[in-house]
N, C-alpha and C positions, 0 to 999 in steps of 0.2 A: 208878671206872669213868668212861668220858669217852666222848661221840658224837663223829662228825664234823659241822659244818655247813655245807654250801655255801652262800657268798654272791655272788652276781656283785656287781664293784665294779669301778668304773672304774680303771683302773690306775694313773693320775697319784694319785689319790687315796690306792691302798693304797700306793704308797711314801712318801707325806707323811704318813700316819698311821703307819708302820712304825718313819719313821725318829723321830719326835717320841717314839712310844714307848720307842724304845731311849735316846735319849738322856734318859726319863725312869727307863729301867732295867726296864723289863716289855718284854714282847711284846704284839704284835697277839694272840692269844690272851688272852692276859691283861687287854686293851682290852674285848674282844670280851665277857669272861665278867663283866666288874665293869661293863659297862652294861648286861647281862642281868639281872645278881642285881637292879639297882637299881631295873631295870623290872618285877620281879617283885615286889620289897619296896614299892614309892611307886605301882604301876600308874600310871605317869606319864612321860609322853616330854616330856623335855630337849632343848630343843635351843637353845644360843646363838646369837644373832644378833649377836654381838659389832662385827664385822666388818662387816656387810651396813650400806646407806646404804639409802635412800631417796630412790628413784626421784624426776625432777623433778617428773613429772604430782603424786605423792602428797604433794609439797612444797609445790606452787601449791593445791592442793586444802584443805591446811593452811591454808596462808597468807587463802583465801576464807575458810573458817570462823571464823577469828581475826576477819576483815575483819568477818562478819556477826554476832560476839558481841557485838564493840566497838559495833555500829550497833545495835544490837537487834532485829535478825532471825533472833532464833532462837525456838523455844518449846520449857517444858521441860514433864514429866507426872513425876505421884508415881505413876501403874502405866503398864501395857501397855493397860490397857482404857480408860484416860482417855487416852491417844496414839490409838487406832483409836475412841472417839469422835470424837475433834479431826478427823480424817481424813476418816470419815464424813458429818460435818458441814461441810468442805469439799468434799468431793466435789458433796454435794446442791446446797449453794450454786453452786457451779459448773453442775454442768448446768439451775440455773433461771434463769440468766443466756440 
């Protein structure tokens, strides 16, 4: 026994997923049902980025924190609670300036 499920999908999208699947030999159903089992098996959403680049702002932003490893402005903490002391303790500093 099988449901139906409606998905809205942008339309460019389902004929570039249709047609890769057939040329893989399945169907969009077939697409559809073996990323369901997978997401039900691994409780875990996939998704490549294969493709995608990275934004300029996210490159320069890189490129600073490189800039500030090399110079030694950075600090690192062995927990969570020694980074919100460090914090704490700047904060105070700050406002007894």
């Amino acid at each position: 026994m099988t449901t139906i499920l409606n998905v809205k999908v942008d339309p460019k999208i389902k004929m570039k997923a249709k047609k890769i699947a057939a040329e893989m030999g399945v169907s969009l159903s077939a697409v559809v049902n073996a990323y369901l089992r997978d997401l039900i098996r691994t409780e875990t959403l996939f998704v490549s980025m294969r493709h995608a680049r990275p934004s300029e702002w996210l490159m320069e932003a890189i490129r600073e924190s490189e800039e500030d490893m090399k110079n030694g402005r950075v600090e690192s903490f062995k927990s969570g609670k020694e980074a919100v002391d460090f914090l704490r303790k700047r904060r105070l500093a700050s406002k007894s300036r």
